[in-house]
N, C-alpha and C positions, 0 to 999 in steps of 0.2 A: 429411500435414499435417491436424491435426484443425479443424474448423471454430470459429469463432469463439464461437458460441451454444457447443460442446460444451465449450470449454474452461472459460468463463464457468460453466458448471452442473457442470462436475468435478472443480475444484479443492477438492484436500485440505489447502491450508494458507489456509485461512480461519480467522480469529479470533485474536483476544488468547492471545500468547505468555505467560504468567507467569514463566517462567523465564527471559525475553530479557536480553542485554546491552545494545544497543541499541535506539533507536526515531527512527522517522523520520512525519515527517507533511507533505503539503502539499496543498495546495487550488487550486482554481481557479473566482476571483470570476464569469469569464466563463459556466461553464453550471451551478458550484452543487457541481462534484465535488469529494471529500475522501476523501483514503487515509492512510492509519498502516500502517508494515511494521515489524514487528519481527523482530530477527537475533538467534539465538545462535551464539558463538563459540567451537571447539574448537581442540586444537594437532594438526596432523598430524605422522606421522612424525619429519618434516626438522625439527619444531621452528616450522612456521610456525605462525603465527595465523590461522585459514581460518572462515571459516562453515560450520556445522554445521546450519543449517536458520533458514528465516525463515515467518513467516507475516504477512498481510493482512487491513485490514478495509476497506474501501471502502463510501462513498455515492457510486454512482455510477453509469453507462451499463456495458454488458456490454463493451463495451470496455475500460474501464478496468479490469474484473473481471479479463477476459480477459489483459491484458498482466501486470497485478502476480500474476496466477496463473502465468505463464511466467516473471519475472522469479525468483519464489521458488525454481525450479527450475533457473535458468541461477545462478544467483549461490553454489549452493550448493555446496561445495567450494574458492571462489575467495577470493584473499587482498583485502582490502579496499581497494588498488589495482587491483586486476581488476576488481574489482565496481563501483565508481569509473567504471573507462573505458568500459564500457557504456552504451552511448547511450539515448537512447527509441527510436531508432532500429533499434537493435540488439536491443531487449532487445522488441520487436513484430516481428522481422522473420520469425520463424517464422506469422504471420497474415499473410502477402504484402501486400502495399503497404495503408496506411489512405489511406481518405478524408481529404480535407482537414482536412473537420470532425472528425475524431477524433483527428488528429494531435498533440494538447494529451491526450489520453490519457495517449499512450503517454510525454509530457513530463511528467505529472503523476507517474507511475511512477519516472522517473528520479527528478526533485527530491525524492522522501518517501527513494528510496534513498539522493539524497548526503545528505540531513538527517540520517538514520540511521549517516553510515559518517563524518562529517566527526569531525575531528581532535579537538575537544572532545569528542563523543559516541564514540566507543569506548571509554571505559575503562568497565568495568564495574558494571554496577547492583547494588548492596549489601543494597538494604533490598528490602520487598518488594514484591509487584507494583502494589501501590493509589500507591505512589511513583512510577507511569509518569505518571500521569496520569490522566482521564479519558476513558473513550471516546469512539467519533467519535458515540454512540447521546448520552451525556452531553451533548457540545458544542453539538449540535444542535438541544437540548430548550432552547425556548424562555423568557427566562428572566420572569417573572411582570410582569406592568403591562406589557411592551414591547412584543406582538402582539397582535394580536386579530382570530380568524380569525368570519368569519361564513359561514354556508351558508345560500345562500335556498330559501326553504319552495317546494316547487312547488304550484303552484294545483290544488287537488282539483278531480277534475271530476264 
């Protein structure tokens, strides 16, 4: 079992899929985290419909890195009722038991995946990738007249 930190720093399916069929996003008001996973979908052999590979973008705790970096790699090859039944649960349990506090993690993982597999979003994406949407980098960027961040000057000594 790889450590938490290691999985967090070596996951290779990080970023915006352009060729995905689906996309999946959700958030969590509670500590500020946000994930997008995007699937593409191939036919195997038998004629099924299976995922072919997904990737991730997350603002969030190594945690949250950490699980939708395992879940990209558990979900892949599964039909989108397999990938469906995976828990947060499930889809963390290769990181041996979370802390309480990060248990909303590994739920944030789940909920971007059923947003991404639910019954309206499977069929596939036509046009091209700026049709997804905007990033989670876009979303986030504050939008003009509504914040206003200030930094206090430290006193020269």
């Amino acid at each position: 079992m790889n450590s938490l930190e290691e999985i967090a720093h070596s996951s290779a399916h990080r970023g915006e899929m352009r060729d995905a069929d689906t996309m999946g996003t959700a958030g969590s008001e509670n500590c500020g985290d946000m994930l997008r996973l995007w699937i593409k979908f191939k036919t195997d052999e038998q004629g099924q419909r299976i995922i072919d590979r997904a990737t991730f973008q997350s603002f969030g705790c190594q945690t949250a890195i950490a699980v939708a970096s395992l879940a990209t790699e558990m979900i892949k090859g599964k039909t989108v009722s397999e990938a469906l039944s995976l828990s947060g649960e499930k889809l963390s349990a290769p990181l041996g038991p979370l802390p309480p506090m990060k248990i909303h993690c590994a739920q944030l993982v789940e909920e971007a995946l059923q947003a991404a597999l639910t019954p309206g979003a499977t069929s596939p994406i036509t046009t091209k990738s700026s049709s997804l949407g905007p990033t989670l980098r876009d979303q986030l960027q504050p939008s003009a007249g509504r914040r206003k961040i200030l930094f206090k000057k430290e006193p020269s000594l």
